[in-house]
C-alpha positions as YAML, in Angstrom:
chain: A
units: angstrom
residues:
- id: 1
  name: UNK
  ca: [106.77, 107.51, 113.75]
- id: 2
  name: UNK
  ca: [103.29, 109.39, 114.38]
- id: 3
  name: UNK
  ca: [104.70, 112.17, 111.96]
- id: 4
  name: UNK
  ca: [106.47, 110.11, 109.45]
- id: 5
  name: UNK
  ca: [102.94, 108.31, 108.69]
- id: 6
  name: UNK
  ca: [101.04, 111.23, 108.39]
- id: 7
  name: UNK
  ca: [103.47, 112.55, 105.69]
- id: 8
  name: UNK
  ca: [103.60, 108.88, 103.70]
- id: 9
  name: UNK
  ca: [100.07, 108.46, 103.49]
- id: 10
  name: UNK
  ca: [98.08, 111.63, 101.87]
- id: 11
  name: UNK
  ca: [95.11, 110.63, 101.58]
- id: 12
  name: UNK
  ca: [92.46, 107.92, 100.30]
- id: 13
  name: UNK
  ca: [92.20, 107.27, 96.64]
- id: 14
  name: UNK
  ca: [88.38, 107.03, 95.53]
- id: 15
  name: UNK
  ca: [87.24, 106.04, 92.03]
- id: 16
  name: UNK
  ca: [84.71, 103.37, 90.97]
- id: 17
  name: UNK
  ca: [87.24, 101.19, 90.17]
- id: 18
  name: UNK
  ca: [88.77, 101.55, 94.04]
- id: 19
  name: UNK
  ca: [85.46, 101.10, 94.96]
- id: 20
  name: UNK
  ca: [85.03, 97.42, 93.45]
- id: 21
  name: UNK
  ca: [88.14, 96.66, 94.54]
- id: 22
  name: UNK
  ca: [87.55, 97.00, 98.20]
- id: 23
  name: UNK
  ca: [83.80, 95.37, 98.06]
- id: 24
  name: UNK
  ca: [85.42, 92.31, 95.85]
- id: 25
  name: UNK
  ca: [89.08, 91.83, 96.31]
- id: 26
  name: UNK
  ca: [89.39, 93.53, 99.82]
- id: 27
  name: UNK
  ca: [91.97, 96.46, 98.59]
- id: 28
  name: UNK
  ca: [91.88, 100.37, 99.66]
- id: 29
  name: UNK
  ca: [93.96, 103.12, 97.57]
- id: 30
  name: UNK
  ca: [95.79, 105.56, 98.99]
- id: 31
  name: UNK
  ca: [97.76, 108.81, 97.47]
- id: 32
  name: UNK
  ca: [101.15, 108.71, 99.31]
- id: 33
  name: UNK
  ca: [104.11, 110.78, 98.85]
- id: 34
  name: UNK
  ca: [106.15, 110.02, 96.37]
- id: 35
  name: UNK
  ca: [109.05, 109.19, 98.44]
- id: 36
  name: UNK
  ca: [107.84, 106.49, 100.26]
- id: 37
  name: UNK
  ca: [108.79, 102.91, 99.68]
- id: 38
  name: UNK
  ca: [106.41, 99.76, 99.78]
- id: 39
  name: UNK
  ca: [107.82, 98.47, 103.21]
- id: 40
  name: UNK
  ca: [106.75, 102.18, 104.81]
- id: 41
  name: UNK
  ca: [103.64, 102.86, 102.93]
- id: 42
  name: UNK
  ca: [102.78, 99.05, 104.45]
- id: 43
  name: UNK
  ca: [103.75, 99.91, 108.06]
- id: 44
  name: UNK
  ca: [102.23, 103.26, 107.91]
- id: 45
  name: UNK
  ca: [98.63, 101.54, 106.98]
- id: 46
  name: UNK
  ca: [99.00, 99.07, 109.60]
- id: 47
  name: UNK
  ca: [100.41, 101.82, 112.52]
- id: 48
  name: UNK
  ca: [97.15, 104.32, 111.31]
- id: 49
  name: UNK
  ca: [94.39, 101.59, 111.09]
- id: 50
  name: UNK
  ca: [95.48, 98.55, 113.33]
- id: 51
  name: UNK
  ca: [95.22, 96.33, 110.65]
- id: 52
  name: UNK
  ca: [97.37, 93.89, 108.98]
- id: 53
  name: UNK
  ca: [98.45, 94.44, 105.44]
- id: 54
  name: UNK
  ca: [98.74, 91.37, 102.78]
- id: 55
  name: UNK
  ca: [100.50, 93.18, 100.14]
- id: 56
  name: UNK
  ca: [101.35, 96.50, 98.56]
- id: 57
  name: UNK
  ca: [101.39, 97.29, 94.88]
- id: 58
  name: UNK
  ca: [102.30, 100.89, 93.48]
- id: 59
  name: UNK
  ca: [101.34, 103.03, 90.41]
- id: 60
  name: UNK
  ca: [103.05, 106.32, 89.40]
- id: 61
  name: UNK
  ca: [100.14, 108.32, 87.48]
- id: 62
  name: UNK
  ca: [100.79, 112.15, 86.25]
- id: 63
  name: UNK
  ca: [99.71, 113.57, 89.70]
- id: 64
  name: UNK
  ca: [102.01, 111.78, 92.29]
- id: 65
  name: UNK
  ca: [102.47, 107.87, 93.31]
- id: 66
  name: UNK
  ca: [98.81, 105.72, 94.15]
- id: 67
  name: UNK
  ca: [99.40, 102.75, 96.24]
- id: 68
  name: UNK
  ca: [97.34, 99.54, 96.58]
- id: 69
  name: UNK
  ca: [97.05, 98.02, 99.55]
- id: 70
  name: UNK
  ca: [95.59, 94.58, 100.08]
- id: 71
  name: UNK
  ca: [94.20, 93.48, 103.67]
- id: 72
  name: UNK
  ca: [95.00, 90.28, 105.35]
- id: 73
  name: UNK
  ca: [91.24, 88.39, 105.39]
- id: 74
  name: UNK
  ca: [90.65, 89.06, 109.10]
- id: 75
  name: UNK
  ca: [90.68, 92.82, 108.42]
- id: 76
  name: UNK
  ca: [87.72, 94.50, 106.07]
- id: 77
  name: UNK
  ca: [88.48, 96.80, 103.60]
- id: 78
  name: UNK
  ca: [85.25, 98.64, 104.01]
- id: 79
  name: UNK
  ca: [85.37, 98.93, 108.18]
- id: 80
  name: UNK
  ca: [89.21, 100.71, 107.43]
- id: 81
  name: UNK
  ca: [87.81, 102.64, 104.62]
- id: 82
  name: UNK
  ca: [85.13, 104.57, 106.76]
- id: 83
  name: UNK
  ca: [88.33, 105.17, 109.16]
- id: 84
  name: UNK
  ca: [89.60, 106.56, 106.23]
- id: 85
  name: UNK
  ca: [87.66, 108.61, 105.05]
- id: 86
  name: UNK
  ca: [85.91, 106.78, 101.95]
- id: 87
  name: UNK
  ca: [82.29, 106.96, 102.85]
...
């Protein structure tokens, strides 16, 4: 499994829309391979971060597949997003 998670999730998505989105809604965005289904991208999150994930939506775009993950509310978005890299 340590493999397999490093391969679904890429790396952090950062925009100022992401940006909002984790300060307001408590989401993080992550570039992930375009393989990868919702129920691994949301096990991957929670195996890398300890965290618990709410919900996972998905966007193809013209440079791979963006997925947006939404925390439980006893996890912040902006403690995993240093983890990940944001900041």
């Amino acid at each position: 499994m340590t493999n397999l998670r490093h391969r679904i999730l890429l790396h952090a998505y950062v925009t100022e829309k992401s940006m909002d989105e984790m300060e307001r809604q408590n989401k993080l965005e992550f570039v992930v391979d375009h393989r990868a289904t919702r129920a691994e991208i949301k096990s991957a999150v929670e195996a890398t971060y300890s965290c618990k994930v709410a919900k996972v939506n998905i966007k193809i775009v013209r440079s791979g597949k963006i997925a947006t993950v939404r925390f439980t509310p006893d996890f912040s978005a902006e403690d995993i997003g240093s983890r990940a890299g944001v900041f």
